[in-house]
C-alpha positions in Angstrom: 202.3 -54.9 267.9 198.6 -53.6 268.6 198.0 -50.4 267.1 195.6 -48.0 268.9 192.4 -47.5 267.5 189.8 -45.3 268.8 186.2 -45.9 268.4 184.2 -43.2 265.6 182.3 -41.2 268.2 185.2 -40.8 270.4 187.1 -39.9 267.1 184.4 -37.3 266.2 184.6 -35.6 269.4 188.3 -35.3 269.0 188.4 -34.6 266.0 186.1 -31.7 267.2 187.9 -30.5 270.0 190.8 -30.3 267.5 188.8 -28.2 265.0 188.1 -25.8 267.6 190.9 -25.8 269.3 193.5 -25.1 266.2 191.4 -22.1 264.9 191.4 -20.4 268.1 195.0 -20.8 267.9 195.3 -19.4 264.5 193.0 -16.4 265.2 194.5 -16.1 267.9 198.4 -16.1 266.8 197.1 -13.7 264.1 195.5 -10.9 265.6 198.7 -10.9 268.2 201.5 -10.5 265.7 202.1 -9.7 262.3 200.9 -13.0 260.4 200.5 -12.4 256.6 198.2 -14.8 254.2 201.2 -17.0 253.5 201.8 -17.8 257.2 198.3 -18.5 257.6 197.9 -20.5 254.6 201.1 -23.0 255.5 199.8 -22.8 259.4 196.1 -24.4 258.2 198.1 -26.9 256.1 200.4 -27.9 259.0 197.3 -28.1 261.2 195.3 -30.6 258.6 198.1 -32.5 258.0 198.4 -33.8 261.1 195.0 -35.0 261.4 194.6 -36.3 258.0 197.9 -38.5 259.0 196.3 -39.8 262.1 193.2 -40.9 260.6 195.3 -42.4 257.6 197.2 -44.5 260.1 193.9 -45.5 261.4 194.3 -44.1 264.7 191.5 -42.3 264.3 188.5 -44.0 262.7 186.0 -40.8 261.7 182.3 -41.7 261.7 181.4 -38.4 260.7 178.4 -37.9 263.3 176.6 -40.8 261.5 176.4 -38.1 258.4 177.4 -40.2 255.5 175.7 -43.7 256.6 175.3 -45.6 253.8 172.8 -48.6 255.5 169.3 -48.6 254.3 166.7 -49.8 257.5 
């Protein structure tokens, strides 16, 4: 079975997108109703988790913006 892999820019920019996206949520979902710290606190952990498992199954494939490049020209 061929697994799908997505190239590191795209990755970047969804990874991005997903950033953005899930802290508008939270802020959002806070400000609205009565969320305390715990809430938050398991919220952000849900919210990372489910990143961190997609680029542990190699879906995603993070090239960081070319950040941590380790080849010397």
């Amino acid at each position: 079975m061929k697994r799908l892999r997505i190239n590191a820019l795209t990755s970047d920019i969804i990874i991005s997108i997903y950033v953005i996206v899930t802290l508008y949520l939270r802020f959002k979902l806070e400000s609205e109703t009565a969320t305390g710290a715990f809430e938050s606190i398991i919220m952000g952990v849900c919210f990372v988790v489910i990143i961190w498992a997609l680029i542990k199954l190699k879906v995603l494939n993070p090239g960081w913006f070319g950040l941590f490049n380790s080849k010397k020209s």
